[in-house]
C-alpha positions as YAML, in Angstrom:
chain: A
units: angstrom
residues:
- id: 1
  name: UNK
  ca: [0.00, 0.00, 0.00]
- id: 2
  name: UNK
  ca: [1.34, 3.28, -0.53]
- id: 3
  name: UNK
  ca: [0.54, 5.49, 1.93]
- id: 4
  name: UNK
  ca: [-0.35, 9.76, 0.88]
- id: 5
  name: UNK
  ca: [1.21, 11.57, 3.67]
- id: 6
  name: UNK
  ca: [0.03, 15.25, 3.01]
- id: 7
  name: UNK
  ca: [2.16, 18.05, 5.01]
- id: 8
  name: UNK
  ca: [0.75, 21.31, 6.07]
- id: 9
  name: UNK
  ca: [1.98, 24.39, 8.41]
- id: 10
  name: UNK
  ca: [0.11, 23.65, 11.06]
- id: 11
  name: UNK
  ca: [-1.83, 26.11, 13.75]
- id: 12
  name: UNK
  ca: [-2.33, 26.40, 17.12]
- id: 13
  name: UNK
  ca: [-5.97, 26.86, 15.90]
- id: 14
  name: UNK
  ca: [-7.85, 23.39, 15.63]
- id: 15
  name: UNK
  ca: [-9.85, 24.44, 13.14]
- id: 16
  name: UNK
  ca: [-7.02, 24.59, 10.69]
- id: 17
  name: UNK
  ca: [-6.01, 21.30, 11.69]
- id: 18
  name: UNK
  ca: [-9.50, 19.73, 10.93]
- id: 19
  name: UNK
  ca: [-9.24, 21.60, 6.74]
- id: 20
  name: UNK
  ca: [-6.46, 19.42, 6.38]
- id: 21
  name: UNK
  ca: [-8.04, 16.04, 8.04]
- id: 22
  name: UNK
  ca: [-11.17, 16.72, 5.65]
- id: 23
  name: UNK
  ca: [-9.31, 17.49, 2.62]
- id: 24
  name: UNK
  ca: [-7.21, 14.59, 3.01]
- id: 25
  name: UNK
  ca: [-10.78, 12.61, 3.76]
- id: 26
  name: UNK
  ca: [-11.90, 13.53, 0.45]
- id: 27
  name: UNK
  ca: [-8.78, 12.91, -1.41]
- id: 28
  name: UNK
  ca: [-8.72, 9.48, -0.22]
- id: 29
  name: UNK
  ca: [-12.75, 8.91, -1.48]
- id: 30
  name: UNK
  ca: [-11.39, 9.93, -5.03]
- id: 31
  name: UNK
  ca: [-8.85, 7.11, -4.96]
- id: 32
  name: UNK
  ca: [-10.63, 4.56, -3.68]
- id: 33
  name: UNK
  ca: [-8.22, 2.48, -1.08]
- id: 34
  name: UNK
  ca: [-5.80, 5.28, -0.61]
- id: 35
  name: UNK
  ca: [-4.87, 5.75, 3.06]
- id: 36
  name: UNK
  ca: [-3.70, 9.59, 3.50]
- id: 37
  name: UNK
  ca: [-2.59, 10.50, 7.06]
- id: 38
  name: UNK
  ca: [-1.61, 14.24, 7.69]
- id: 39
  name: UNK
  ca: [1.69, 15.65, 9.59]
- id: 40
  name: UNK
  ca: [2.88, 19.12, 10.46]
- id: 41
  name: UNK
  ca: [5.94, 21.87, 10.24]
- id: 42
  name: UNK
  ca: [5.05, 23.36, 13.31]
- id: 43
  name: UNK
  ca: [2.54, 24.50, 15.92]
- id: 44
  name: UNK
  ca: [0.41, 21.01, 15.46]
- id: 45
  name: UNK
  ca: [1.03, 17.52, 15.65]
- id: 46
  name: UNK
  ca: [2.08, 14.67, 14.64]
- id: 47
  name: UNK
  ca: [6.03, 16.06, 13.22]
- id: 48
  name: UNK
  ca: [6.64, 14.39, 9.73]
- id: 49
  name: UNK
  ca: [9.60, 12.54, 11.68]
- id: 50
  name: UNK
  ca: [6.97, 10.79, 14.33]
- id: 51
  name: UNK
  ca: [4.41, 10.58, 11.59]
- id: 52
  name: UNK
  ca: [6.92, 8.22, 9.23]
- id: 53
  name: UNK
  ca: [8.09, 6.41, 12.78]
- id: 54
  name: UNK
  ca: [4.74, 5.69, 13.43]
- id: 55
  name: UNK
  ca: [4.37, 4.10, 9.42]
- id: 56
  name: UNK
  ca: [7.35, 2.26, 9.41]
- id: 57
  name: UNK
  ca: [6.49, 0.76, 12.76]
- id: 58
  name: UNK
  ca: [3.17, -0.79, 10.74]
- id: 59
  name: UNK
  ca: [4.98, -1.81, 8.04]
- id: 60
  name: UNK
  ca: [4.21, 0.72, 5.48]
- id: 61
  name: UNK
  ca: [7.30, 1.06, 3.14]
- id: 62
  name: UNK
  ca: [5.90, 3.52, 0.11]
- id: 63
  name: UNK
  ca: [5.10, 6.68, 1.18]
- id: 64
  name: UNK
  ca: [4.27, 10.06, -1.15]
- id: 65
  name: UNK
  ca: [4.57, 13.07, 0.66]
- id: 66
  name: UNK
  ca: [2.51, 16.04, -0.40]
- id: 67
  name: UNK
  ca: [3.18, 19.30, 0.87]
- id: 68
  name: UNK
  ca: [-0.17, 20.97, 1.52]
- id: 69
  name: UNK
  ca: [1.41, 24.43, 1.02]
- id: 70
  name: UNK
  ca: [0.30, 27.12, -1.72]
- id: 71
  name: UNK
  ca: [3.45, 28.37, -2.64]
- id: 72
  name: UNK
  ca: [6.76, 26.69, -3.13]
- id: 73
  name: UNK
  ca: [9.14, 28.75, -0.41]
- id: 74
  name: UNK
  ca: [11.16, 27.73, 2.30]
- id: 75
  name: UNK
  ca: [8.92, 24.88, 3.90]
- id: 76
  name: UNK
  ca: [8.60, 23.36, 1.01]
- id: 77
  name: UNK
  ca: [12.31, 23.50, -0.56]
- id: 78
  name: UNK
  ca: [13.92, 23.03, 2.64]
- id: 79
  name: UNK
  ca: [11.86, 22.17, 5.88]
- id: 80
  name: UNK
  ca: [9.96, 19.17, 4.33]
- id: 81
  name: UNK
  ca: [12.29, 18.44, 1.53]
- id: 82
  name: UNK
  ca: [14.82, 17.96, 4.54]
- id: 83
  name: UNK
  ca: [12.71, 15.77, 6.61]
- id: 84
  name: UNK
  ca: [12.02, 13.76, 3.97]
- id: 85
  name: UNK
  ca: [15.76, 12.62, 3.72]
- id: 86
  name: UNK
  ca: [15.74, 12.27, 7.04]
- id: 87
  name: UNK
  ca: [12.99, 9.88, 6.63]
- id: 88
  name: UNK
  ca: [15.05, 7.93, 3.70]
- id: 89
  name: UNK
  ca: [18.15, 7.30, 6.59]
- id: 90
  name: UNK
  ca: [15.84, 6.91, 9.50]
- id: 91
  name: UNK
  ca: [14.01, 4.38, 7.54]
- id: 92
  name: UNK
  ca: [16.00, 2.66, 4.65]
- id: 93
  name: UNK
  ca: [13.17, -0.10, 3.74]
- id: 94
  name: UNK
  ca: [10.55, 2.63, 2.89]
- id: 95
  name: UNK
  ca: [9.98, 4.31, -0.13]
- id: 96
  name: UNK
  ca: [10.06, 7.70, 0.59]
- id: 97
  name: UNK
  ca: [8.70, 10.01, -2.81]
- id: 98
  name: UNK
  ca: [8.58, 13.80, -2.77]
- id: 99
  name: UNK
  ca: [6.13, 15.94, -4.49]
- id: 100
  name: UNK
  ca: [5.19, 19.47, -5.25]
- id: 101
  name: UNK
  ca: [3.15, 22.30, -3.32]
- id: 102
  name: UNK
  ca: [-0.29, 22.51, -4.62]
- id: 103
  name: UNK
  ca: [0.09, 26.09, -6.26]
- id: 104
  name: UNK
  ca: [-0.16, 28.43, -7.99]
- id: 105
  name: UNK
  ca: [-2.97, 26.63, -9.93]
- id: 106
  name: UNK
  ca: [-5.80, 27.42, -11.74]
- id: 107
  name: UNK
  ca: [-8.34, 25.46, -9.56]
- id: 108
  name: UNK
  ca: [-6.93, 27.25, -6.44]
- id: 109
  name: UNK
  ca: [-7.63, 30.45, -8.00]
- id: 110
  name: UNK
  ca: [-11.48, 28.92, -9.20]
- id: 111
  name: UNK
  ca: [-12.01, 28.17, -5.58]
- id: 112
  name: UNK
  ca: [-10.64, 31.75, -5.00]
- id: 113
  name: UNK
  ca: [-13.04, 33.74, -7.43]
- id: 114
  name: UNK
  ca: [-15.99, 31.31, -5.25]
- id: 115
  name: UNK
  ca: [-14.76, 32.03, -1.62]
- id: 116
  name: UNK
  ca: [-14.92, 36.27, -2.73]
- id: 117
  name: UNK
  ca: [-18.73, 35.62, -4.42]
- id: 118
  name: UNK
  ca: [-19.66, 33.69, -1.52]
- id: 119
  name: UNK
  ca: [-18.69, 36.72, 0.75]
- id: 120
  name: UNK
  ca: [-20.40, 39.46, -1.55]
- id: 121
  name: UNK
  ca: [-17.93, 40.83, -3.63]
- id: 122
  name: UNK
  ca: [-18.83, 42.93, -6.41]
- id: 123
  name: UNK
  ca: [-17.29, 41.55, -10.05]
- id: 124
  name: UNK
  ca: [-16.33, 45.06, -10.17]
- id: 125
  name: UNK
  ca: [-14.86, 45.28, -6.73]
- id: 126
  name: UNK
  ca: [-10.97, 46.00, -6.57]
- id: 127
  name: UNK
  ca: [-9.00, 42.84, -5.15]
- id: 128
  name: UNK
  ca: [-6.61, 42.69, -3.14]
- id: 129
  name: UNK
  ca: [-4.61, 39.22, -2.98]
- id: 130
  name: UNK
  ca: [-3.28, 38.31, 0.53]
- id: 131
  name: UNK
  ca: [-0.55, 35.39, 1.44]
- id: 132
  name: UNK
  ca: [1.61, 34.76, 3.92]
- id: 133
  name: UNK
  ca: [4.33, 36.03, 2.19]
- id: 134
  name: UNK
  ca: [7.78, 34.68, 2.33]
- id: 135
  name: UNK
  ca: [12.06, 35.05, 1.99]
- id: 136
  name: UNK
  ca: [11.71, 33.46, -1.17]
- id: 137
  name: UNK
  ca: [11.25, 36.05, -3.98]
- id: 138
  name: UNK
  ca: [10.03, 33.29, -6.08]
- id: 139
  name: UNK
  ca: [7.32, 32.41, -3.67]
- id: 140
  name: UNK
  ca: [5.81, 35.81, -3.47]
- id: 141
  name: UNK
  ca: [6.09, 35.83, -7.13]
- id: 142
  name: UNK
  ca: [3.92, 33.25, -7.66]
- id: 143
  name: UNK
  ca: [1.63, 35.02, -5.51]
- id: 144
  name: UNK
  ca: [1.45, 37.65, -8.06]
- id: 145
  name: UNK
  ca: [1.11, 35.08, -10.62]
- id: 146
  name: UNK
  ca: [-2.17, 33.82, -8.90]
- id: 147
  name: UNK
  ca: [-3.42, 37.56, -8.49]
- id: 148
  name: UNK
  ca: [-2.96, 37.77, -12.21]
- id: 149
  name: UNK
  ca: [-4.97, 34.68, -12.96]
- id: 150
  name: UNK
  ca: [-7.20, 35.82, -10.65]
- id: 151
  name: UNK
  ca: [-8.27, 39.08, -12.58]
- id: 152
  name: UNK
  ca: [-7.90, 37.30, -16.03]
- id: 153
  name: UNK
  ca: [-11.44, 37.34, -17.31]
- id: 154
  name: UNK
  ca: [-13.49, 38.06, -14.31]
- id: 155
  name: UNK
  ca: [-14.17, 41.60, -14.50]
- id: 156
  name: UNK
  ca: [-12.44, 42.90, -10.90]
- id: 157
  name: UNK
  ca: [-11.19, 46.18, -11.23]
- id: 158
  name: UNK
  ca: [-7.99, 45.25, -10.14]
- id: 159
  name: UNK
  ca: [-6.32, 42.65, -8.11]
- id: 160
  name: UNK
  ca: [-3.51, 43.69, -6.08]
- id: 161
  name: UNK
  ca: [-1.35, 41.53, -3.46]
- id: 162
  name: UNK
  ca: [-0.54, 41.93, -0.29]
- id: 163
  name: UNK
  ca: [1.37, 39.63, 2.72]
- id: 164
  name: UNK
  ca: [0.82, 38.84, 6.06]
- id: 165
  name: UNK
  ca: [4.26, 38.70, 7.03]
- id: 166
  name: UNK
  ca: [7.88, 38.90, 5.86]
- id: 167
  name: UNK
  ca: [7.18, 40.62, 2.62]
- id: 168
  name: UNK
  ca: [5.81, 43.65, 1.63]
- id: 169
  name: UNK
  ca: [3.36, 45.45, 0.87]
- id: 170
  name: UNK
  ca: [1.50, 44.70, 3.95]
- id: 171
  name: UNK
  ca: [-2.23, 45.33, 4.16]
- id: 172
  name: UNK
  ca: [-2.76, 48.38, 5.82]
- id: 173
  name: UNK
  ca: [-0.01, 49.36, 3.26]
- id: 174
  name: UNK
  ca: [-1.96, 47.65, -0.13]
- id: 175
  name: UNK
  ca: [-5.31, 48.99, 1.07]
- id: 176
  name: UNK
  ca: [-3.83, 52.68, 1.82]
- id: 177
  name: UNK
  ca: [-2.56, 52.47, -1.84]
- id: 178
  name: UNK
  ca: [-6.07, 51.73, -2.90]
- id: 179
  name: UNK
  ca: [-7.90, 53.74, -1.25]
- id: 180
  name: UNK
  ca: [-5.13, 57.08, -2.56]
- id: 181
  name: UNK
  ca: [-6.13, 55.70, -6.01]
- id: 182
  name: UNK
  ca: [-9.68, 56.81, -4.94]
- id: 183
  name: UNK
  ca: [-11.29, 53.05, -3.96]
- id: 184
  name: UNK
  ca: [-14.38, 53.00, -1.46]
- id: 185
  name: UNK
  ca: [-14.76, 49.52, -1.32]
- id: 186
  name: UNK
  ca: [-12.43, 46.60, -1.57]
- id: 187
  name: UNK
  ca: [-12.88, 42.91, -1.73]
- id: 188
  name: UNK
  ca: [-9.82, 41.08, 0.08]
- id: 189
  name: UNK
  ca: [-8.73, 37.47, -0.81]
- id: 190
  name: UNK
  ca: [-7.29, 35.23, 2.06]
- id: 191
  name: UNK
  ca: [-4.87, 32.55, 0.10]
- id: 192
  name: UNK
  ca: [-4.89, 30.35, 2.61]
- id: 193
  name: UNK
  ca: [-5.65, 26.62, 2.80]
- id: 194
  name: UNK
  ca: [-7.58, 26.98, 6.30]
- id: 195
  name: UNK
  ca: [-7.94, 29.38, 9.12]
- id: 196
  name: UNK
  ca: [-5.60, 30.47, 11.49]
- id: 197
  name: UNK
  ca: [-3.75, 33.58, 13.05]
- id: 198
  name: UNK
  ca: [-2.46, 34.62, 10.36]
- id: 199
  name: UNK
  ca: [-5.60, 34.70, 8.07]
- id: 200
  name: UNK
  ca: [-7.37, 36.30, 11.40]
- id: 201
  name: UNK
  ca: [-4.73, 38.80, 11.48]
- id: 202
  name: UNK
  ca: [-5.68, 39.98, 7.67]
- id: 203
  name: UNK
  ca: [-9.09, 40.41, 8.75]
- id: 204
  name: UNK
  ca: [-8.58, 42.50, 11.50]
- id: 205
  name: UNK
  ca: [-6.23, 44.88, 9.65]
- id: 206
  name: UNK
  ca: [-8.89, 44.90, 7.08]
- id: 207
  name: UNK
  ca: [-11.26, 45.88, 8.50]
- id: 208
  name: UNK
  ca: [-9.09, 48.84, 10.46]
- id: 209
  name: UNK
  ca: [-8.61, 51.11, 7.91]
- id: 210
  name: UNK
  ca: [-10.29, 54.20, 8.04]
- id: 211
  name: UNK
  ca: [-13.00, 55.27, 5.19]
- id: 212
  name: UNK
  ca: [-12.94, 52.14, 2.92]
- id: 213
  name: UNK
  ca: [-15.68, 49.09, 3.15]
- id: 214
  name: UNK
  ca: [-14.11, 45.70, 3.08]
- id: 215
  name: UNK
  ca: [-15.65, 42.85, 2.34]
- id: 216
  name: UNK
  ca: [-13.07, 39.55, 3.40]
- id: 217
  name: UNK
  ca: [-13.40, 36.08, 1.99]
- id: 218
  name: UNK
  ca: [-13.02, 32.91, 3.30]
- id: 219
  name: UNK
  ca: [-9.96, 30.76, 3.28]
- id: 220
  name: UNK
  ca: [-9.90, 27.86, 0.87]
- id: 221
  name: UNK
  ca: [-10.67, 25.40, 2.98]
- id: 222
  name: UNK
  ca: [-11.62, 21.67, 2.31]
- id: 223
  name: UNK
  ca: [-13.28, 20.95, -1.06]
- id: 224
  name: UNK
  ca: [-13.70, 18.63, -3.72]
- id: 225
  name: UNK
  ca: [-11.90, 20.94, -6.28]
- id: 226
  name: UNK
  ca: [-8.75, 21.12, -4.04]
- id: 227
  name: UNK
  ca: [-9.20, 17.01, -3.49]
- id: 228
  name: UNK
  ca: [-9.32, 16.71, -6.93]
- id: 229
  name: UNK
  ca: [-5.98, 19.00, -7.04]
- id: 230
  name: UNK
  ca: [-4.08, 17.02, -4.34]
- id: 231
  name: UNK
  ca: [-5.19, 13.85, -6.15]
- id: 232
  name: UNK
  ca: [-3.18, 15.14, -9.18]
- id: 233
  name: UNK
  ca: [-0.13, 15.70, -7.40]
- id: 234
  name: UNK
  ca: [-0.31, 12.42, -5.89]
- id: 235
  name: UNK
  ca: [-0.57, 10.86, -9.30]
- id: 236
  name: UNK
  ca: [1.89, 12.69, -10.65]
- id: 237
  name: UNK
  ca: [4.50, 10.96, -8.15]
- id: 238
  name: UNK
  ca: [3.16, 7.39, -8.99]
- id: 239
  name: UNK
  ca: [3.67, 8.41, -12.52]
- id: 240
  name: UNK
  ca: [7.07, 9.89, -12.10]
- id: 241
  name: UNK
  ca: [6.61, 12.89, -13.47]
- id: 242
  name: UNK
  ca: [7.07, 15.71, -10.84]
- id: 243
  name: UNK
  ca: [7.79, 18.98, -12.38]
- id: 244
  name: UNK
  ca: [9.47, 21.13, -9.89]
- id: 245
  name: UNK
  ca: [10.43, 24.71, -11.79]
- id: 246
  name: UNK
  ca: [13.96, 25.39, -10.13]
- id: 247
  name: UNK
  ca: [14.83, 28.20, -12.28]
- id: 248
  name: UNK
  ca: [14.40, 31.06, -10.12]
- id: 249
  name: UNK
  ca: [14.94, 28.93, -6.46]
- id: 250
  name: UNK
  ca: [16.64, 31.13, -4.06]
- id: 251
  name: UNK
  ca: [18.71, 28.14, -3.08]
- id: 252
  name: UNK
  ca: [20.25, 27.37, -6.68]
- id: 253
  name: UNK
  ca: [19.85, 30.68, -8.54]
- id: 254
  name: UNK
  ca: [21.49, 33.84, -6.48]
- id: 255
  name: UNK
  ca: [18.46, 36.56, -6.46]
- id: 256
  name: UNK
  ca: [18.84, 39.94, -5.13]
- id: 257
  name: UNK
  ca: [19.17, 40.05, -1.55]
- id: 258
  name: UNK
  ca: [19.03, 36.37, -1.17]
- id: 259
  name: UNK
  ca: [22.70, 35.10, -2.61]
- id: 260
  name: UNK
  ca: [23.16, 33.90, 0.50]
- id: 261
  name: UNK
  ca: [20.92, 31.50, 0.35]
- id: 262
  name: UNK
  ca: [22.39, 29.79, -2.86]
- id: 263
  name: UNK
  ca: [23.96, 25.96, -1.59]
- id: 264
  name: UNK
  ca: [22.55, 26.70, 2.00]
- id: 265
  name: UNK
  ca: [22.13, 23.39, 3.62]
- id: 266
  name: UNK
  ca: [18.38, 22.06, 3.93]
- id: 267
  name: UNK
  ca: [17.46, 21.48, 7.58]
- id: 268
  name: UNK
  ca: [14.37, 20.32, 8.74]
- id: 269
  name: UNK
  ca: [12.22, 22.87, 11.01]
- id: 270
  name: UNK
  ca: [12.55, 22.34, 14.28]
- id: 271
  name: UNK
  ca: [9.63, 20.14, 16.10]
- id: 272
  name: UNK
  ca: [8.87, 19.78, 19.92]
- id: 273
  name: UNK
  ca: [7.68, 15.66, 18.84]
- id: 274
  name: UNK
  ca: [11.23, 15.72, 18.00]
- id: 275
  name: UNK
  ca: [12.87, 16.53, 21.02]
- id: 276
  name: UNK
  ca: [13.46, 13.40, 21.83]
- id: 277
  name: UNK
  ca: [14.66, 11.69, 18.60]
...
């Protein structure tokens, strides 16, 4: 049996926890007999280390690990990619497979344009785009990339972007811009996979600047579209045909501000289910 072990962030908020446990639920319904467990970076558990201790201990020995993560940035290149060789030495009998984040993709930003309807944006409504933002230029490119794909065709006035954290513009920052251009009203986008403190945070700055309606959407959350999405990138794996684009990674190509990054050694993120191992 090979076993789908899909990776997210993790939150200190349950609720996140229980978008990935349903998402992975209805992955597993589209391929009938697939067993797909869930593991965390941080702030949840079980640690990807513990999780694949806890396999190997049944007997499993072919795991595909998905990284439930939006963008491909640091936790993907380098906090799961490293646990994941960790895995291979820990565990030499398993089958250990490695495959790619689940955006920037056009269902993601289908589920998007649903999750701003469902919250009553206007099709005319300004946009603005809001991830958690990351070191990785790349990452927060293909942020901009989704924003783009977003407004293709839709009618918004505009879709802008906006992070979190660690990048900029932030969103009292993006939705000061907007409202200088002479915007009343803006719709803002939460690209994220569930809820959490960060996507809370985004609301709440919202929803504090002065003279400009908001209306906020919904995270992505569990669905049948983003199943259907995970299911592809778990069949790409079994088919062998992963297609990571490496050309502008921070850790092989040097990119302003970041050259120091280029060879840095990939380390896993640091777990408390690991303190022990």
């Amino acid at each position: 049996m090979t076993v789908l072990l899909g990776v997210a962030h993790g939150s200190r908020d349950p609720d996140s926890q229980a978008v990935v446990e349903d998402l992975l639920r209805r992955t597993a319904a589209l391929r009938p007999g697939l067993r797909a467990e869930a593991a965390y970076v941080d702030n949840a558990s079980p640690s990807i280390r513990r999780r694949l201790a806890e396999l190997a201990s049944e007997g499993v020995d072919d795991v595909v690990v998905l990284p439930l993560l939006l963008t491909a940035a640091s936790h993907s290149k380098t906090d799961v990619a490293a646990s994941v060789q960790v895995g291979r030495r820990a565990h030499p009998q398993m089958r250990l497979r490695y495959g790619r984040p689940l955006g920037p993709h056009p269902v993601l930003v289908d589920v998007l344009a649903h999750r701003l309807a469902e919250a009553g944006a206007d099709p005319q409504d300004p946009v603005l785009l809001v991830a958690g933002g990351a070191l990785d230029p790349a990452a927060n490119a293909d942020v901009a990339a989704t924003a783009r794909l977003l407004f293709e065709g839709r009618g918004f006035a505009s879709v802008d972007i906006a992070f979190a954290s660690t990048a900029r513009p932030s969103v009292p920052e993006a939705l000061g811009r907007l409202r200088a251009q002479g915007a009343t009203r803006v719709a803002v986008s939460r690209y994220f996979l569930g809820p959490g403190f960060l996507p809370r945070l985004v609301e709440k700055q919202a929803r504090s600047v002065p003279d400009l309606t908001v209306v906020v959407s919904g995270s992505l959350g569990g669905s049948d579209a983003v199943a259907g999405l995970l299911a592809e990138r778990f069949d790409e794996v079994l088919g062998g045909d992963v297609r990571m684009n490496c050309d502008l990674c921070l850790y092989r190509t040097p990119l302003a501000g970041r050259e120091h990054a280029v060879g840095a050694l990939q380390e896993p993120h640091t777990h408390p289910d690991d303190a022990q191992a």
